[in-house]
C-alpha positions in Angstrom: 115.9 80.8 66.0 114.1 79.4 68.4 112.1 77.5 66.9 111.2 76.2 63.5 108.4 78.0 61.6 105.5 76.2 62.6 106.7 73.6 65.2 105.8 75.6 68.5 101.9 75.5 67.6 101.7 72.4 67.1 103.5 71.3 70.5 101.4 73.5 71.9 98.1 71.8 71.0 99.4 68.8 71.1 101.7 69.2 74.9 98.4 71.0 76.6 95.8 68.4 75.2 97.9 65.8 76.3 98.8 67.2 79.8 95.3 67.6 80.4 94.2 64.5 79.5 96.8 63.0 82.0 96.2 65.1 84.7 92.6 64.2 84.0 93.5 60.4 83.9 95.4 61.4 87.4 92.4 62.3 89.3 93.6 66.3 89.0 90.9 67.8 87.1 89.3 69.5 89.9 92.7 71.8 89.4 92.2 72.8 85.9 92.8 76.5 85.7 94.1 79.2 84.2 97.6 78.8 86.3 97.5 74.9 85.5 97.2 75.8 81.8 100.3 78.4 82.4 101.7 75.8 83.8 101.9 73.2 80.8 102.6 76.1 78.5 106.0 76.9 80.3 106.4 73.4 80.7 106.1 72.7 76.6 108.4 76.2 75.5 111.1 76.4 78.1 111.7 72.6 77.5 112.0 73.2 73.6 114.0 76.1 73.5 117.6 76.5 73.4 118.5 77.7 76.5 122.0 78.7 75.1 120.5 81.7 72.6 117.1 82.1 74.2 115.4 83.2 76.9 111.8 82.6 78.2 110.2 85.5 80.2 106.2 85.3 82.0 104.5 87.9 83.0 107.3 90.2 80.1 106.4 94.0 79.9 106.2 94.8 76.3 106.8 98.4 75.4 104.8 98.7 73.0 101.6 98.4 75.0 102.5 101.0 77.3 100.7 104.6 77.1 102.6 107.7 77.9 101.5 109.4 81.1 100.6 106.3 82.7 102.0 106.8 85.8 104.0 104.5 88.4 100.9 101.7 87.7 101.9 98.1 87.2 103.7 97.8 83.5 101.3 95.9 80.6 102.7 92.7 80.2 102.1 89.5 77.6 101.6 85.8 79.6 104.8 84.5 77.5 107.5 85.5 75.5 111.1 84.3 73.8 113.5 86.7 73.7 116.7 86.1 72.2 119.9 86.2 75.0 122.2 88.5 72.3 119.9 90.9 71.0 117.3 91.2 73.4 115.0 90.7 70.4 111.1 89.4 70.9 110.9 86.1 68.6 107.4 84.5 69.7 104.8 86.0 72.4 101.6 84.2 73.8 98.6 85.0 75.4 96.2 82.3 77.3 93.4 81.8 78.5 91.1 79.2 80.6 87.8 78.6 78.9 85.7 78.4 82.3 87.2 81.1 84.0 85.8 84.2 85.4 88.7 85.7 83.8 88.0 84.4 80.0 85.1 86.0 78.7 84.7 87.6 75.2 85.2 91.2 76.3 88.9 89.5 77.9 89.5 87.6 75.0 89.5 90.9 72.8 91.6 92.2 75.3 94.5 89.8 74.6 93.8 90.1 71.1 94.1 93.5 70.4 97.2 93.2 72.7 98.7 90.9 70.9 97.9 93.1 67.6 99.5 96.0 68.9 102.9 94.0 69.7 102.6 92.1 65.7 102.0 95.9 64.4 105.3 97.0 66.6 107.7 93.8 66.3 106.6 92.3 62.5 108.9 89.6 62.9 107.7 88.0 66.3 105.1 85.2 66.4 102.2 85.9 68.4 100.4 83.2 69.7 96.7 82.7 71.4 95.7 79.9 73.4 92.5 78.7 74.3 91.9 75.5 76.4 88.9 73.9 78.3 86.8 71.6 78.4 84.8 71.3 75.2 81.7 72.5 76.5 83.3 75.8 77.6 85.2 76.7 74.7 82.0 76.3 72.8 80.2 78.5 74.5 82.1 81.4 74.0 82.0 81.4 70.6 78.3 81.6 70.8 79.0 85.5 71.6 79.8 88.3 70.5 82.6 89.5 69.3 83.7 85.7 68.8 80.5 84.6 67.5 80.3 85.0 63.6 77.9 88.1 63.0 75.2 87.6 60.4 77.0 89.1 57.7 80.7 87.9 58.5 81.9 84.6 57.5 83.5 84.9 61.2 83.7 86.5 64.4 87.3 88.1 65.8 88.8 84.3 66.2 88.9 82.1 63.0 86.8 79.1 64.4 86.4 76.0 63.9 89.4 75.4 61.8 89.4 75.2 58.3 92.5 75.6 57.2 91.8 79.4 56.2 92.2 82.9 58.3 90.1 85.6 59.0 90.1 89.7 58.9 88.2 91.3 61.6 88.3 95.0 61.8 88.9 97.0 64.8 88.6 100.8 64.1 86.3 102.1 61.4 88.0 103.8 58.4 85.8 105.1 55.7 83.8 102.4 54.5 85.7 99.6 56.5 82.8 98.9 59.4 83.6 97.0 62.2 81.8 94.5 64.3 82.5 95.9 67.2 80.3 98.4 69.9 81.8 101.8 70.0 81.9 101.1 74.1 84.1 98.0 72.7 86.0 100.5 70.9 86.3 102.9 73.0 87.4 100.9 76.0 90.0 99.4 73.3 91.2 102.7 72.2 91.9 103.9 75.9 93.5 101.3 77.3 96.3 101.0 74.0 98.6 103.5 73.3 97.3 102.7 69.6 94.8 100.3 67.5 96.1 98.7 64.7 93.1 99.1 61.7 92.3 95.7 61.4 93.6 92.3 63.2 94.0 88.8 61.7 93.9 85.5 63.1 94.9 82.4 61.8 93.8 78.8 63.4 96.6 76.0 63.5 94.8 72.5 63.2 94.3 71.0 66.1 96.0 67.8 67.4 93.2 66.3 68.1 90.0 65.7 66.3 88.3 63.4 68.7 88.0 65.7 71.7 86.2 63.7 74.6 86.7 66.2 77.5 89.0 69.3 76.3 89.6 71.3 73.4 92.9 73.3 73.1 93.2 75.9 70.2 96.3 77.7 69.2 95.8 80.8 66.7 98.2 83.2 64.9 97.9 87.1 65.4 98.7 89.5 63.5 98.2 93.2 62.6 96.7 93.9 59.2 
């Protein structure tokens, strides 16, 4: 394996908080982006891994997010993944995103989400990871929308936030009496662009490294299909 169970989160948090504060320190913070936080991550997994059994891909096509009949179109592909050299198997994938950017919103962030539900519903055994960084201000303000914002009568929204050492269910497709929090546009856009929708997603939030967060806040969350 590439990793021990639990040990890549927690670089994760702890590598990107710390790159940013030192590339804050540096006078660099005017470059903070989503390719500067793709950079660290890179940085962090391809300098932990074992290079002799594993290999780390960007930009991998996963086929399991593919729909038939798409045509010659660009393939759908995940920010990150480990893939072992002998079996070609998927150990770990991650998504990430730059709270700040005009590319994270909530309607993105459910994106990735559902994304990375489909590919825990398809390959059980891999990890899939989400990471949000920013400053603090930022991150916060996503969650004060929907679907990340906790609805009235929902403990939380699709991401379990702030941590509290628990995990949270968040339904994506109606079945029966199993409502959803979601628009039916949400739904609808989600159910067109995935070759399927797993019933429900859960996400789990690894504790930060840092309590005490002056300028950023990096969060690293476990998907999986339910």
């Amino acid at each position: 394996m590439a990793y021990k169970a639990g040990t890549l989160p927690r670089k994760l948090c702890a590598g990107c908080y710390g790159g940013l504060e030192l590339g804050f320190a540096c006078g660099r913070g005017h470059s903070f982006d989503e390719a500067w936080l793709h950079g660290l991550i890179a940085e962090i997994v391809g300098s932990n891994r074992d290079t002799r059994t594993t290999d780390l891909r960007k930009g991998f096509a996963v086929d399991a997010l593919q729909k038939l009949g798409r045509g010659k179109g660009r393939k759908r592909e995940v920010d990150f993944a480990l893939i072992e050299s002998a079996t070609g198997a998927m150990t770990h994938c991650i998504e990430a995103k730059w709270a700040g950017s005009g590319h994270c919103t909530p309607k993105t962030i459910l994106r990735d989400i559902a994304r990375l539900a489909v590919i825990s519903a398809a390959h059980p055994a891999s990890l899939c990871l989400f990471v949000l960084a920013g400053g603090k201000s930022a991150v916060g303000d996503l969650f004060q929308k929907a679907p990340l914002a906790s609805p009235a009568n929902r403990k939380h929204g699709l991401l379990h936030y702030p941590y509290d050492g628990g995990r949270s269910m968040f339904p994506l497709r109606v079945d029966g009496n199993n409502g959803s929090s979601l628009t039916m546009a949400q739904r609808k856009e989600l159910v067109e662009y995935l070759p399927t929708l797993p019933r429900a997603v859960q996400t789990t939030l690894y504790a930060p490294s840092h309590v005490s967060t002056p300028n950023w806040q990096v969060h690293v969350w476990r998907v999986a299909a339910l």
